[in-house]
N, CA and C atoms of all chains as a GROMACS GRO file, in nm:
protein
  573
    1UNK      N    1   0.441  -0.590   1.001
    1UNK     CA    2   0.473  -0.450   1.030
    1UNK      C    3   0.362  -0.359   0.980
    2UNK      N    4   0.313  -0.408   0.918
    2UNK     CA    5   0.190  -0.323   0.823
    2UNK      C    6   0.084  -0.314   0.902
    3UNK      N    7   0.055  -0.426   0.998
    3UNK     CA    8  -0.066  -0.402   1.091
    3UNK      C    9  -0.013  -0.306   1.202
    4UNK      N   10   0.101  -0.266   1.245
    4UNK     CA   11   0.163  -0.154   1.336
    4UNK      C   12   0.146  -0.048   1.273
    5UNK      N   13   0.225  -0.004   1.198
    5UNK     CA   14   0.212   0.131   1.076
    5UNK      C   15   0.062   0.160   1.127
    6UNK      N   16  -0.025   0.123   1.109
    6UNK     CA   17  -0.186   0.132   1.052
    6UNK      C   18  -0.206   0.151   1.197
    7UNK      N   19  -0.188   0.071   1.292
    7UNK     CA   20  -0.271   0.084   1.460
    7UNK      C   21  -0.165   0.238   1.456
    8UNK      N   22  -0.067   0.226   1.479
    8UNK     CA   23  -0.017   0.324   1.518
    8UNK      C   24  -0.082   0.476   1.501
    9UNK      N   25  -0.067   0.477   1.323
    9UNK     CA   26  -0.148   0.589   1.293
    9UNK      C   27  -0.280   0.617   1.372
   10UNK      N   28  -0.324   0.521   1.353
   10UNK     CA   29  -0.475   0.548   1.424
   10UNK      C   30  -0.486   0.561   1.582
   11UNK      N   31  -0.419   0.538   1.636
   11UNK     CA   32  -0.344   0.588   1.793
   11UNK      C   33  -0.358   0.737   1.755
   12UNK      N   34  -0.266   0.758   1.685
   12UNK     CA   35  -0.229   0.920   1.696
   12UNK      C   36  -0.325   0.992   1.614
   13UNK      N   37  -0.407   0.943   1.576
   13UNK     CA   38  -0.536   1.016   1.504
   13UNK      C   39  -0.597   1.018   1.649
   14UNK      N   40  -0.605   0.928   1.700
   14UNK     CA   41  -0.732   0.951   1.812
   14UNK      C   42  -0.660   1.014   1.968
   15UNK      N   43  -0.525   1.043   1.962
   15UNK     CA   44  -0.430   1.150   2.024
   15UNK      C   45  -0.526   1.276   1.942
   16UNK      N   46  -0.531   1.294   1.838
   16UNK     CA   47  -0.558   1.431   1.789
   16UNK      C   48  -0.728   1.475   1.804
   17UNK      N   49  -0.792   1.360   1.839
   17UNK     CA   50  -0.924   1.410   1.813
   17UNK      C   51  -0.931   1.432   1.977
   18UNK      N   52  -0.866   1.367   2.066
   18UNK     CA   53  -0.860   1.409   2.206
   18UNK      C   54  -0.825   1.577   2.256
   19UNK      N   55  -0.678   1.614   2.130
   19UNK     CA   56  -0.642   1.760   2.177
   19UNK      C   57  -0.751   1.844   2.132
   20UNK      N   58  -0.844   1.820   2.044
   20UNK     CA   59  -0.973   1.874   2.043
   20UNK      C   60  -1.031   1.985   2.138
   21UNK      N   61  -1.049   1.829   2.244
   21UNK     CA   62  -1.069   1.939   2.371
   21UNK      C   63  -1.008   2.032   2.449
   22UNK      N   64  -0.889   2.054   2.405
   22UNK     CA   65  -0.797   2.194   2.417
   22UNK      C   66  -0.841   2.352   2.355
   23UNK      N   67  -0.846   2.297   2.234
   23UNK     CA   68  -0.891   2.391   2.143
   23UNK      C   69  -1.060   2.453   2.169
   24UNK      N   70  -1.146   2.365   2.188
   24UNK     CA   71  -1.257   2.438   2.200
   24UNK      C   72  -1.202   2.475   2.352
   25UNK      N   73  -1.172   2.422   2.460
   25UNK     CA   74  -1.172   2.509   2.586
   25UNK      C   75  -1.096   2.636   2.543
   26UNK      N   76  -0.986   2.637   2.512
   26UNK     CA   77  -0.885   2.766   2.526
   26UNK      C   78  -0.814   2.752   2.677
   27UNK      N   79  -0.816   2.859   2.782
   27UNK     CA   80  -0.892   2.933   2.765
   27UNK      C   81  -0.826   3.036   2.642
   28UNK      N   82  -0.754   3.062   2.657
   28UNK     CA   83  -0.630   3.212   2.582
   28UNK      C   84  -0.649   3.125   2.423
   29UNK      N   85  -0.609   3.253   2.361
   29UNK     CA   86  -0.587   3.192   2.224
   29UNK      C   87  -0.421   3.088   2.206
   30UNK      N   88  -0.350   3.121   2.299
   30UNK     CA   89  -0.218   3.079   2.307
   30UNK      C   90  -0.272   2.917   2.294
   31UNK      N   91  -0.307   2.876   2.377
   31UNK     CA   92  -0.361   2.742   2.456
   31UNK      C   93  -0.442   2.688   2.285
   32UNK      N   94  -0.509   2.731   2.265
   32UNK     CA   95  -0.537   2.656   2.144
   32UNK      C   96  -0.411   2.665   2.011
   33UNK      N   97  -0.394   2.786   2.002
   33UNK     CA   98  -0.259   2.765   1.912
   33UNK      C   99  -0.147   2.674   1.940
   34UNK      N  100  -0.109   2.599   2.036
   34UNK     CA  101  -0.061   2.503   2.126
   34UNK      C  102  -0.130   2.366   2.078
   35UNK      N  103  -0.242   2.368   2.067
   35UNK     CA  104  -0.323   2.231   2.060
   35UNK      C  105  -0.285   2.216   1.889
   36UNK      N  106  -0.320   2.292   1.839
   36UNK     CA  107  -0.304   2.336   1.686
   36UNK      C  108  -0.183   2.316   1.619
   37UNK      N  109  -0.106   2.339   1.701
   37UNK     CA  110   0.087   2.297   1.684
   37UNK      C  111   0.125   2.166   1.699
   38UNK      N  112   0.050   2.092   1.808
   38UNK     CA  113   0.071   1.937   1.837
   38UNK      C  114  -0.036   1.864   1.726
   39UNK      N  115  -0.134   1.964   1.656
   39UNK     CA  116  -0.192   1.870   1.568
   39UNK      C  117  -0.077   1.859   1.436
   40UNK      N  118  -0.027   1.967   1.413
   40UNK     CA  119   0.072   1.997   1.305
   40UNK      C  120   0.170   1.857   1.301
   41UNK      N  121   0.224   1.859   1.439
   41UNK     CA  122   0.345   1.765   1.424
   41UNK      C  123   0.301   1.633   1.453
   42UNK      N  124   0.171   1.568   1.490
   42UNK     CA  125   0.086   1.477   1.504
   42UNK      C  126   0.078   1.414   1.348
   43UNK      N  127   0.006   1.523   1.273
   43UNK     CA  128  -0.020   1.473   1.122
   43UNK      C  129   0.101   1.448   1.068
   44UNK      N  130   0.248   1.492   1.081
   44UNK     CA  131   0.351   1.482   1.024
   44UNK      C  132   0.380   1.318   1.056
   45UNK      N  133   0.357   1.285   1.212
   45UNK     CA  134   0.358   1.148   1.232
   45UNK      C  135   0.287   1.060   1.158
   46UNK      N  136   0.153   1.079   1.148
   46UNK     CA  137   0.083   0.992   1.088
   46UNK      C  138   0.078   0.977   0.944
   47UNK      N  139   0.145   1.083   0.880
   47UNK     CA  140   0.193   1.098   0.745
   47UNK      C  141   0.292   0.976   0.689
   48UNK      N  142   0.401   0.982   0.796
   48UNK     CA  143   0.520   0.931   0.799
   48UNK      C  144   0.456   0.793   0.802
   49UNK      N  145   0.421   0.781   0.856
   49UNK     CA  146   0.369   0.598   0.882
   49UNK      C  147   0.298   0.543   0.837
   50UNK      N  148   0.137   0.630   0.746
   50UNK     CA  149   0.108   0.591   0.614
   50UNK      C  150   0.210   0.561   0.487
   51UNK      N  151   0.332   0.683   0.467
   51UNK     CA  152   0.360   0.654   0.368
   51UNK      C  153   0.456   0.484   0.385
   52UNK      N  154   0.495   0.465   0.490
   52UNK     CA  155   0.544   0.329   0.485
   52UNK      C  156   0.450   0.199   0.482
   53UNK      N  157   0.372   0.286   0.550
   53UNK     CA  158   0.261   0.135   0.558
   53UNK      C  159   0.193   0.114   0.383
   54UNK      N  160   0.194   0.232   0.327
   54UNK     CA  161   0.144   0.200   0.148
   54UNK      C  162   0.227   0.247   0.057
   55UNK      N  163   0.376   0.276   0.131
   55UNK     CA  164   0.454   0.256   0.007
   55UNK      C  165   0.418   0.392  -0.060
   56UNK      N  166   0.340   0.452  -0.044
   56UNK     CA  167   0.300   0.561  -0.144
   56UNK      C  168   0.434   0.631  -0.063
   57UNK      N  169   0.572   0.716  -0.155
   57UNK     CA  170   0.630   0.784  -0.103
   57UNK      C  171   0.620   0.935  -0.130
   58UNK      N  172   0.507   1.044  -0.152
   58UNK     CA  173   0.452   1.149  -0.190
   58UNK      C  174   0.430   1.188  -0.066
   59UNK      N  175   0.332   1.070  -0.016
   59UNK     CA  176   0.312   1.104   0.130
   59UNK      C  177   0.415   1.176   0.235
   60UNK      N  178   0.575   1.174   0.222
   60UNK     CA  179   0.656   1.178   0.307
   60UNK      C  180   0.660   1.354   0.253
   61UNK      N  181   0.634   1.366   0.155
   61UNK     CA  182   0.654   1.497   0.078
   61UNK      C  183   0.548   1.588   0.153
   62UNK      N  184   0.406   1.530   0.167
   62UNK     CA  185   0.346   1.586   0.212
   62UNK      C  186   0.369   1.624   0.386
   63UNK      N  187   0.401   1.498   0.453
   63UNK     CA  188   0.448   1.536   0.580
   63UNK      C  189   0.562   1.662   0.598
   64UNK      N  190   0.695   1.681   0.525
   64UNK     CA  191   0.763   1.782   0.465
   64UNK      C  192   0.689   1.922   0.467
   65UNK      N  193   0.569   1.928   0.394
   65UNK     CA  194   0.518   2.037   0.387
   65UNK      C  195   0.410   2.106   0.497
   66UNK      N  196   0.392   1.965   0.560
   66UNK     CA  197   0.340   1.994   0.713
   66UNK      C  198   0.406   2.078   0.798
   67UNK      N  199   0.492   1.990   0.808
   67UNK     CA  200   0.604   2.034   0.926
   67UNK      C  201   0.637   2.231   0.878
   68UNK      N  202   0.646   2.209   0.762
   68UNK     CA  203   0.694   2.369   0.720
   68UNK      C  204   0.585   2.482   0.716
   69UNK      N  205   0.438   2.436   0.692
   69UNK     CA  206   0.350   2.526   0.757
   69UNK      C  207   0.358   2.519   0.840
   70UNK      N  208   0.329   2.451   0.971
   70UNK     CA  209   0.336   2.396   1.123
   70UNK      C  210   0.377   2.563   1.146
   71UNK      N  211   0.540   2.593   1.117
   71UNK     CA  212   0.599   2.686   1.178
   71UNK      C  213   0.574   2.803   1.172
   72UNK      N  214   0.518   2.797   0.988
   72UNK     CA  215   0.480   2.934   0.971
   72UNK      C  216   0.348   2.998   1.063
   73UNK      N  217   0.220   2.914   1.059
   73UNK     CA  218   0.153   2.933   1.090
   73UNK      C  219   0.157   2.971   1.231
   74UNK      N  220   0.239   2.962   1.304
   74UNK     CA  221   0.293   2.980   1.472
   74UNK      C  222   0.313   3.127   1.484
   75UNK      N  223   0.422   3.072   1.362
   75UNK     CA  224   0.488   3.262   1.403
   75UNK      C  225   0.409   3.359   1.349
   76UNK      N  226   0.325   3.327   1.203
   76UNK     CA  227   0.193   3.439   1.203
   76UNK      C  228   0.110   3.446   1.318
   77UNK      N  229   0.051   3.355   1.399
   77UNK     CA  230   0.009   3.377   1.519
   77UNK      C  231   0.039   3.512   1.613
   78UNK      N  232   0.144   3.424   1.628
   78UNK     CA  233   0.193   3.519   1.741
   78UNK      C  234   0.227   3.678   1.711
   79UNK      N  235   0.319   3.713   1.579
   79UNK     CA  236   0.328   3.821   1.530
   79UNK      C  237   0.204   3.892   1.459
   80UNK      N  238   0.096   3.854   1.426
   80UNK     CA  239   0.018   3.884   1.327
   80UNK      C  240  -0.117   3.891   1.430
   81UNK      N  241  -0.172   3.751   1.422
   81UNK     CA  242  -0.305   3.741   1.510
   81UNK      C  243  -0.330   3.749   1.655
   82UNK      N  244  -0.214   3.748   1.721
   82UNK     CA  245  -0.234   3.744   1.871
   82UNK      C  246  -0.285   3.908   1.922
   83UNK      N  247  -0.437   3.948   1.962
   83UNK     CA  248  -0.404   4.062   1.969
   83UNK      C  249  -0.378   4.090   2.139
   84UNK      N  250  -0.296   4.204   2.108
   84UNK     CA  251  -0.212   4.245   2.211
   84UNK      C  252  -0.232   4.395   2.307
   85UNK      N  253  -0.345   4.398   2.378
   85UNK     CA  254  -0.422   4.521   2.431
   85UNK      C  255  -0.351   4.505   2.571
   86UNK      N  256  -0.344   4.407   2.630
   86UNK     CA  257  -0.290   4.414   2.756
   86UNK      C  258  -0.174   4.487   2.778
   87UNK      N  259  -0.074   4.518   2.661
   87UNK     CA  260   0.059   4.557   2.722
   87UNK      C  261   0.109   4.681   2.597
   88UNK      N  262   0.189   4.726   2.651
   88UNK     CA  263   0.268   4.833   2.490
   88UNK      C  264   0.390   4.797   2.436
   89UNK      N  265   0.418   4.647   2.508
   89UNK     CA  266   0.548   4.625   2.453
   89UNK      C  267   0.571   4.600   2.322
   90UNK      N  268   0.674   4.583   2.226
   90UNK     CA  269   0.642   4.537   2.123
   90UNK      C  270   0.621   4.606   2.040
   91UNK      N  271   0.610   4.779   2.020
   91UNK     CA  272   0.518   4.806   1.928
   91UNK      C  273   0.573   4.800   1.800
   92UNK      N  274   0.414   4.799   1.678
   92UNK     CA  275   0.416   4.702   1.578
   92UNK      C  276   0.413   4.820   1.454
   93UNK      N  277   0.935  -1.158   1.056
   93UNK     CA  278   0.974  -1.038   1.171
   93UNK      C  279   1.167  -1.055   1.168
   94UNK      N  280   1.228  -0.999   1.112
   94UNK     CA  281   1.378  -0.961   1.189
   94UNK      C  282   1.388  -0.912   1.295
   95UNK      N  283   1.549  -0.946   1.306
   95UNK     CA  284   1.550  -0.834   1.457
   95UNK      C  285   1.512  -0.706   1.398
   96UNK      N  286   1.586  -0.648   1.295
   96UNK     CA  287   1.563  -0.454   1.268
   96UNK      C  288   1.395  -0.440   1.293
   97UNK      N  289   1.340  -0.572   1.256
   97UNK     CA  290   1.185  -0.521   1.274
   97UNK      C  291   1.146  -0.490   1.385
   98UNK      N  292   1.191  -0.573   1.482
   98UNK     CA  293   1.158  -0.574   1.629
   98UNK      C  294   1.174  -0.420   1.696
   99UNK      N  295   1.341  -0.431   1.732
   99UNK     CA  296   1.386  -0.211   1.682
   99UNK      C  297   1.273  -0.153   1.648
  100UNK      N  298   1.244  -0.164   1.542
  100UNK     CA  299   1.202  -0.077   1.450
  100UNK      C  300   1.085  -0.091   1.558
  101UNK      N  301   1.046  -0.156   1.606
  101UNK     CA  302   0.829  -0.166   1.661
  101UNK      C  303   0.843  -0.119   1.787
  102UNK      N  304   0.991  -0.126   1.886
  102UNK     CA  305   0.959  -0.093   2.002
  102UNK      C  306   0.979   0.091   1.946
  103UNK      N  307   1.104   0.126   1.895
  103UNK     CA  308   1.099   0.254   1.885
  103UNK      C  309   0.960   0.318   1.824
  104UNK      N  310   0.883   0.302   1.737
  104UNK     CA  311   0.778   0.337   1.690
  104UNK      C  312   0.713   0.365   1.826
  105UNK      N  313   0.708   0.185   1.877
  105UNK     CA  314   0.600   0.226   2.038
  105UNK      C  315   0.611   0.334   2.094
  106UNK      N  316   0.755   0.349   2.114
  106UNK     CA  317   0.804   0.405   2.258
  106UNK      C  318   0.759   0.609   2.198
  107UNK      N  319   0.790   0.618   2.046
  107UNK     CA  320   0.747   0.701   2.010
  107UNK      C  321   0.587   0.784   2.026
  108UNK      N  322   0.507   0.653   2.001
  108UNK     CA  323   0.380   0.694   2.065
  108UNK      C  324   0.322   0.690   2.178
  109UNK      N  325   0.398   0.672   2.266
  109UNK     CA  326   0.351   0.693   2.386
  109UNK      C  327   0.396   0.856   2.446
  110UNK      N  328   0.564   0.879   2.396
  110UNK     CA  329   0.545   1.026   2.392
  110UNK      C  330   0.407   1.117   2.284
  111UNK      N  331   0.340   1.049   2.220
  111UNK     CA  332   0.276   1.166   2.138
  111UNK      C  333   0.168   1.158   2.260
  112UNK      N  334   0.155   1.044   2.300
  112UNK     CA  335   0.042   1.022   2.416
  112UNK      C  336   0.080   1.143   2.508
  113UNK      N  337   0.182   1.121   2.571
  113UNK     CA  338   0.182   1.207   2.715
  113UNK      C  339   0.200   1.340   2.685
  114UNK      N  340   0.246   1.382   2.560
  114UNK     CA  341   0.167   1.514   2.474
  114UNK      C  342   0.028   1.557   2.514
  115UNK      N  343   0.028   1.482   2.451
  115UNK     CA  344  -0.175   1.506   2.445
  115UNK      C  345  -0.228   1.526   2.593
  116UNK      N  346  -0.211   1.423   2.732
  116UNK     CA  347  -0.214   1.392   2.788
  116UNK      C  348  -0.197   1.560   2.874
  117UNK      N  349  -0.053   1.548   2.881
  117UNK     CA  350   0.016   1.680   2.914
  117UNK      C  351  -0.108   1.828   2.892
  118UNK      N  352  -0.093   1.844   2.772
  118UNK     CA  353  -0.174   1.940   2.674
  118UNK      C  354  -0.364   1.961   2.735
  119UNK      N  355  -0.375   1.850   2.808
  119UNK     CA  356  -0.533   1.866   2.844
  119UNK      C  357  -0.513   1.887   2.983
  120UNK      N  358  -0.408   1.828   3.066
  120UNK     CA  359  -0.417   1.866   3.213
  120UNK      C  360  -0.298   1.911   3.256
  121UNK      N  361  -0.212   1.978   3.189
  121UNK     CA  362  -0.152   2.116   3.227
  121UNK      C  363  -0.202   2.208   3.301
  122UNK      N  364  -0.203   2.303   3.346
  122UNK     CA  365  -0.293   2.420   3.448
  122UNK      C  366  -0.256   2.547   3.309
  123UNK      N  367  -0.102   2.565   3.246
  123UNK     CA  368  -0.111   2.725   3.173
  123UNK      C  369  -0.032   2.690   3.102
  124UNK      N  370  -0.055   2.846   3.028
  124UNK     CA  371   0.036   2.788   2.846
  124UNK      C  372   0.180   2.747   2.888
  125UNK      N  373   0.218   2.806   2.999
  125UNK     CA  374   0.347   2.772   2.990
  125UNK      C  375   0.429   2.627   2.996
  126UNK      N  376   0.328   2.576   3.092
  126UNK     CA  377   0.367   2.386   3.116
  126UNK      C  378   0.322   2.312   3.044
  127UNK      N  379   0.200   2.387   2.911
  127UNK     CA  380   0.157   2.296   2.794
  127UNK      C  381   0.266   2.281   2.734
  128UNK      N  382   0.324   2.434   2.725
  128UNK     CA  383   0.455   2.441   2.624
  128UNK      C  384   0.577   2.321   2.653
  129UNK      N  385   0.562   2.286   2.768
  129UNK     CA  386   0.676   2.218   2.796
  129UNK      C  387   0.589   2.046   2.771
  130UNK      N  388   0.501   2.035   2.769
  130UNK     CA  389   0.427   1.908   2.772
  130UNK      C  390   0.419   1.903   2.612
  131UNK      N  391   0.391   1.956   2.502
  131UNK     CA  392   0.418   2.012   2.376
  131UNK      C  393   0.554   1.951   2.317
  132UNK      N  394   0.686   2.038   2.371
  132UNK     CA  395   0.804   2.040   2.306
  132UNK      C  396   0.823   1.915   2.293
  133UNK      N  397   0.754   1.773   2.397
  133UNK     CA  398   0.819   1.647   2.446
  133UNK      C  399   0.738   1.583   2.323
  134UNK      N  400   0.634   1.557   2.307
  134UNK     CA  401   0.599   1.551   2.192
  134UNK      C  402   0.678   1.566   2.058
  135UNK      N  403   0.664   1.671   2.025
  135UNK     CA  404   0.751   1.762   1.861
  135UNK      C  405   0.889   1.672   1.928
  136UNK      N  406   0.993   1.698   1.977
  136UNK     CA  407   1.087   1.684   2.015
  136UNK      C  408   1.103   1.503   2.015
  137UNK      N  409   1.101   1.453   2.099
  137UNK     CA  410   1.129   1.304   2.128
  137UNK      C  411   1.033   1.221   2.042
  138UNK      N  412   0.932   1.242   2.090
  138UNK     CA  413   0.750   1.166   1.996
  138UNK      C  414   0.813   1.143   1.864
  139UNK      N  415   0.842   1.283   1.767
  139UNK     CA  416   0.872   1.213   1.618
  139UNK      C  417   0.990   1.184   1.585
  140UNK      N  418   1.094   1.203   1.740
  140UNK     CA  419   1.245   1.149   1.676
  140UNK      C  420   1.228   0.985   1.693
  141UNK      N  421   1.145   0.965   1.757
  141UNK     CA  422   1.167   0.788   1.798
  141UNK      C  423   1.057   0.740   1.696
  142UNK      N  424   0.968   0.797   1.630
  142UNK     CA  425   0.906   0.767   1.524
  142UNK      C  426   0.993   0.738   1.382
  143UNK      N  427   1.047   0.871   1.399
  143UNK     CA  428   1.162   0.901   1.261
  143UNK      C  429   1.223   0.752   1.256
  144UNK      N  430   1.266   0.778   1.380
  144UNK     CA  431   1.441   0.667   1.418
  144UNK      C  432   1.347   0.509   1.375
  145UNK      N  433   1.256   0.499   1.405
  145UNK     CA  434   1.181   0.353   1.375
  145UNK      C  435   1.146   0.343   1.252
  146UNK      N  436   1.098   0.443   1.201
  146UNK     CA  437   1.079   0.456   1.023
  146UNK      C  438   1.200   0.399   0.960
  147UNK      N  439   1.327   0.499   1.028
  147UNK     CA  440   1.436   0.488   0.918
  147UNK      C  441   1.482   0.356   0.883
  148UNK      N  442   1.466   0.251   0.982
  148UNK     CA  443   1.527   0.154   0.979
  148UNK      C  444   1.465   0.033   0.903
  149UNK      N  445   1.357   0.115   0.886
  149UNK     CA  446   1.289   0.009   0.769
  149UNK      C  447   1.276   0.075   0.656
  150UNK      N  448   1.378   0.176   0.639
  150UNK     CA  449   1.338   0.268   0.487
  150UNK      C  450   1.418   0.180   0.392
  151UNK      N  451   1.324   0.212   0.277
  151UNK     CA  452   1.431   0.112   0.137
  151UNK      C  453   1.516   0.219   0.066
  152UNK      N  454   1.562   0.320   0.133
  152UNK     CA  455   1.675   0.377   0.096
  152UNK      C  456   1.750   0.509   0.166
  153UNK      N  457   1.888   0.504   0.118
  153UNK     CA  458   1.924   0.611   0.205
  153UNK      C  459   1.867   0.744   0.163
  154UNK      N  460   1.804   0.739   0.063
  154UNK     CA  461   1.735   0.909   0.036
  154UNK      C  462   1.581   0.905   0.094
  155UNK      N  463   1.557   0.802   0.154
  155UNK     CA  464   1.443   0.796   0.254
  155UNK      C  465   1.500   0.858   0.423
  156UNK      N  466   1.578   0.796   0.411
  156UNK     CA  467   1.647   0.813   0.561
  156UNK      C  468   1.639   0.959   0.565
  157UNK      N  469   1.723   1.007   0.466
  157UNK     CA  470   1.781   1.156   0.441
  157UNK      C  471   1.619   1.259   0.472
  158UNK      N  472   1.538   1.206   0.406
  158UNK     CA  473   1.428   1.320   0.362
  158UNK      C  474   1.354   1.295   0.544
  159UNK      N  475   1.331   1.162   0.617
  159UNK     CA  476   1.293   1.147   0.721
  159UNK      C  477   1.370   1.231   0.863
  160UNK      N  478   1.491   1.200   0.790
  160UNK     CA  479   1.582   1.337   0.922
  160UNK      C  480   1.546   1.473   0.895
  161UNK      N  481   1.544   1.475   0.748
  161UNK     CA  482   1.515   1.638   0.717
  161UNK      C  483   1.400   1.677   0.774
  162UNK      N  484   1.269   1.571   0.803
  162UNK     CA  485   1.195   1.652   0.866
  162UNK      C  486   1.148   1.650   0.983
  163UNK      N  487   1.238   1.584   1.028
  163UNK     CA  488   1.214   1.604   1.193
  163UNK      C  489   1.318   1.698   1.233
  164UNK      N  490   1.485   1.731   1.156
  164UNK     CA  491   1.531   1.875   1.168
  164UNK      C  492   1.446   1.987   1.200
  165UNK      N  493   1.385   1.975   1.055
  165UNK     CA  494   1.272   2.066   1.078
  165UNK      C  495   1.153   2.152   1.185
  166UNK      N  496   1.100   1.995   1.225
  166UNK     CA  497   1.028   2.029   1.316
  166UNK      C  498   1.087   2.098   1.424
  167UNK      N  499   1.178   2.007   1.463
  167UNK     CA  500   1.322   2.048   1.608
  167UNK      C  501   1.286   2.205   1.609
  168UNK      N  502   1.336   2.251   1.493
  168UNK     CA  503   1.384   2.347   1.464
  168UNK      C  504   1.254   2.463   1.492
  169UNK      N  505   1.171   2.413   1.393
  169UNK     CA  506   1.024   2.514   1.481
  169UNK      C  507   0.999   2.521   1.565
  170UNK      N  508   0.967   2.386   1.614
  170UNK     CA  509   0.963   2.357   1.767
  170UNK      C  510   1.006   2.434   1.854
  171UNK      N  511   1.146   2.449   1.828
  171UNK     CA  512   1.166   2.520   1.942
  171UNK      C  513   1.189   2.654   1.918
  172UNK      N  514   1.203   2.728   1.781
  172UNK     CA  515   1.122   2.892   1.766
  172UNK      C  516   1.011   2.878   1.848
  173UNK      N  517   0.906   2.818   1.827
  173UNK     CA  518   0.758   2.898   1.810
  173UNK      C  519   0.761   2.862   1.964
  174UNK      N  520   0.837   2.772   2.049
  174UNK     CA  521   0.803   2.762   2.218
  174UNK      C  522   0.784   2.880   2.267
  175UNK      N  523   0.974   2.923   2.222
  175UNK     CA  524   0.989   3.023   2.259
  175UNK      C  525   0.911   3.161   2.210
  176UNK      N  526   0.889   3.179   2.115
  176UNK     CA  527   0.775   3.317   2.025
  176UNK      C  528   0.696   3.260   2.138
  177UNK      N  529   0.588   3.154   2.167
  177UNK     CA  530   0.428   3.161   2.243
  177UNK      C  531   0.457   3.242   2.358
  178UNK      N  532   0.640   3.170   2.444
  178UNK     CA  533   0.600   3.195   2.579
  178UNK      C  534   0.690   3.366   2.604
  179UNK      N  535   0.746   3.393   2.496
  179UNK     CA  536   0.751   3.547   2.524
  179UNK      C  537   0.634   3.639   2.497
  180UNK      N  538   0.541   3.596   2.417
  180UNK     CA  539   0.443   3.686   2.348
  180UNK      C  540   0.361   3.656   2.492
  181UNK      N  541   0.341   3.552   2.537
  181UNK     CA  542   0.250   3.491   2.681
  181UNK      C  543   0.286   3.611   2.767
  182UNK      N  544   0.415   3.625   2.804
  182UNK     CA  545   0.465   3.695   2.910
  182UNK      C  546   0.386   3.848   2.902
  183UNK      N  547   0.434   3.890   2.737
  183UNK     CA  548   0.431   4.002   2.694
  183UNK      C  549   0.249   4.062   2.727
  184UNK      N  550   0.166   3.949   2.741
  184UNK     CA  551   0.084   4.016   2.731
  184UNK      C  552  -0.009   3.961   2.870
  185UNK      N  553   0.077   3.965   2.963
  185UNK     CA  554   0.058   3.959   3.109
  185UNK      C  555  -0.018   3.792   3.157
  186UNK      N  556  -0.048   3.727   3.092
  186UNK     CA  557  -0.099   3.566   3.116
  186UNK      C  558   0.008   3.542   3.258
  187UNK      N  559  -0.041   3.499   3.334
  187UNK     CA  560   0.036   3.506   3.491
  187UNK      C  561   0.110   3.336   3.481
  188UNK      N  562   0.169   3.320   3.548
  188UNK     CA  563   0.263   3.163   3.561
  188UNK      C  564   0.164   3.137   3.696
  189UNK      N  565   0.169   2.985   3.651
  189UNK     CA  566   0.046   2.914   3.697
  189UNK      C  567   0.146   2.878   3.842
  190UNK      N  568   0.020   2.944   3.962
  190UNK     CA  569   0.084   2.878   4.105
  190UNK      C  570  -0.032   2.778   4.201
  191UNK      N  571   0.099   2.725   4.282
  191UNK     CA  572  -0.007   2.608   4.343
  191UNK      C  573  -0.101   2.675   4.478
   0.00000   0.00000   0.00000
């Protein structure tokens, strides 16, 4: 099982170095914040499956704290950094 | 190898192949909006069938517990922040992608 854990991870590491090319294209900032979100919950995977594959269980702690920036960082996005010239809705 | 192991390797699989068609999704989508939906399948299914394959080889039920808690989690952002991208999308005129 230990040689799965390990391919696996590394599957989804090289899932993440692929969404790469999301992020430098864009085009919109949305589209990369998108790529940026699937890296979030990507690393939470590969977190998860290190910590079984070495037993280290901190690791799962750390995936935990992934997942919980993941969200924050979204919704600062969108409320905070997205700037918003095109329209007046919303105002801030 | 047990059977739970076996379980345990196809769900893992079957898990990464959704992170695949994520990714997949995410590069040849046409607009934010069908990434978003190529995205959720990912967050959504990708780490529940990961979770669900973990759990069954966890050496305890406060493993299990902390492994649901964070794919709750994610669920749970997941599907805030879809929704926050694709209203803020709307909001700031990004057009829905036609054929």
């Amino acid at each position: 099982m230990q040689a799965l854990y390990l391919a696996l991870a590394l599957f989804l590491l090289l899932n993440l170095a692929a969404g790469m090319w999301r992020v430098l294209r864009g085009p919109t900032a949305a589209d990369r914040m998108l790529a940026a979100q699937l890296f979030g919950t990507t690393a939470v995977a590969v977190l998860l499956l290190l910590a079984q594959a070495t037993g280290n269980a901190a690791l799962r702690d750390v995936a935990l704290l992934f997942a919980l920036l993941a969200a924050v960082t979204a919704v600062a996005f969108v409320r905070r950094a997205w700037p918003d010239q095109a329209s007046d809705h919303d105002p801030k | 190898m047990i059977p739970s192991d076996y379980l345990s390797a196809a769900l893992l699989i079957a898990g990464a192949v959704f992170f695949l068609a994520g990714t997949v999704g995410l590069l040849r989508f046409p607009d934010v909006y069908t990434r978003l939906h190529a995205l959720t399948k990912a967050d959504n299914v990708g780490l529940g069938l990961v979770v669900a394959g973990l759990a069954l080889q966890a050496e305890s039920w406060a493993v299990v517990g902390k492994l649901l808690l964070i794919w709750l989690l994610v669920l749970l952002a997941g599907a805030s922040v879809a929704h926050l991208v694709a209203v803020a999308a709307r909001q700031r005129g990004i057009k829905l992608w036609k054929r």
